[in-house]
N, C-alpha and C positions, 0 to 999 in steps of 0.2 A: 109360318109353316117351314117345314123341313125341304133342305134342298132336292129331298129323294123322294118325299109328296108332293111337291109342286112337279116333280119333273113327271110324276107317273099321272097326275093329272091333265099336264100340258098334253103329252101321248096322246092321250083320250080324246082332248079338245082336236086338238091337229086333226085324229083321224075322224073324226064328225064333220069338220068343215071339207076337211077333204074330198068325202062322199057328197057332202052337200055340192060342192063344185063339180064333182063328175057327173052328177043328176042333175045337175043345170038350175040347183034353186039359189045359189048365188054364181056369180061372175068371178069376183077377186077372194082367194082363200088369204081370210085376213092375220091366220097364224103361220105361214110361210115360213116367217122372215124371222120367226122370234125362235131362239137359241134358248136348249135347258138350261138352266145351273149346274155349273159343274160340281161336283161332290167332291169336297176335302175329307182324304182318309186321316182317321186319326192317326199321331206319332204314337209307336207302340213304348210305353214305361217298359223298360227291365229292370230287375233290380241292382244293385251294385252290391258288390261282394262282400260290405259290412250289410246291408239289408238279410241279405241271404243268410249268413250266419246267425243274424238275428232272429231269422225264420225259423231256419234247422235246429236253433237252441230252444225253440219252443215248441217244435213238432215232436209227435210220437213216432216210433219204429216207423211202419208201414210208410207214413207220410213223408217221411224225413225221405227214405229213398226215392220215393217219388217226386218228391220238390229237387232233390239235387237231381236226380236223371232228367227233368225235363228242361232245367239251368244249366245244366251241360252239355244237352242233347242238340237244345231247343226245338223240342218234342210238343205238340199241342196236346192239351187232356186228351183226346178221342184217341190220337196214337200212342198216348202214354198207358191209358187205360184198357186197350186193344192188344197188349203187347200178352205175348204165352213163352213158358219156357222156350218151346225150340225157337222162339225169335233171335233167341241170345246166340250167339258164336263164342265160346270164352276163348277157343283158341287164336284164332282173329281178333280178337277184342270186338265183335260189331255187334249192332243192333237193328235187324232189319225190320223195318217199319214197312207192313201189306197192306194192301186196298183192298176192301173189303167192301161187295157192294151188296147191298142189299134191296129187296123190294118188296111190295104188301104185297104181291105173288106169292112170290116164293117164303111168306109169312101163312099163306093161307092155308 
């Protein structure tokens, strides 16, 4: 199993014995003592600057701007995609990146 299932099952267990110990149907909570697995995040790949060229010399218009703005932004999809004209500043040179939050509310 995964170190992020095993831990979200451990939780589970923990809090059943837990209860089982404060309602007095055992004595010693036998998972105490025992420690999650810690979760290793992955190193993130970027590309190197002959990658990227290689990219850019096979993407179309559209894409191509896209792939170098988010390579020199280091822009995620969702803020690269989120982005509107007034985001741009040309005279600044910026690009303001907004939080945007949404909810199945205010979808309704």
């Amino acid at each position: 199993m995964k170190p992020n299932t095993v831990r979200n099952e451990l939780t589970v267990i923990k809090l059943i014995f837990k209860h089982a110990q404060r309602w007095g149907y055992i004595k010693y909570n036998p998972t105490q003592d025992i420690e999650r697995p810690k979760i290793e995040k992955p190193e993130i790949e970027i590309l190197s600057p002959v990658e990227l060229e290689k990219l850019l010399e096979k993407s179309e218009k559209p894409y191509k701007t896209a792939f170098l703005t988010a390579f020199l932004t280091g822009m995620r999809a969702g803020e690269l995609w989120g982005l509107q004209w007034s985001d741009i500043d040309w005279n600044s040179k910026q690009i303001h990146v907004r939080l945007i939050m949404e909810t199945a509310i205010s979808k309704a």
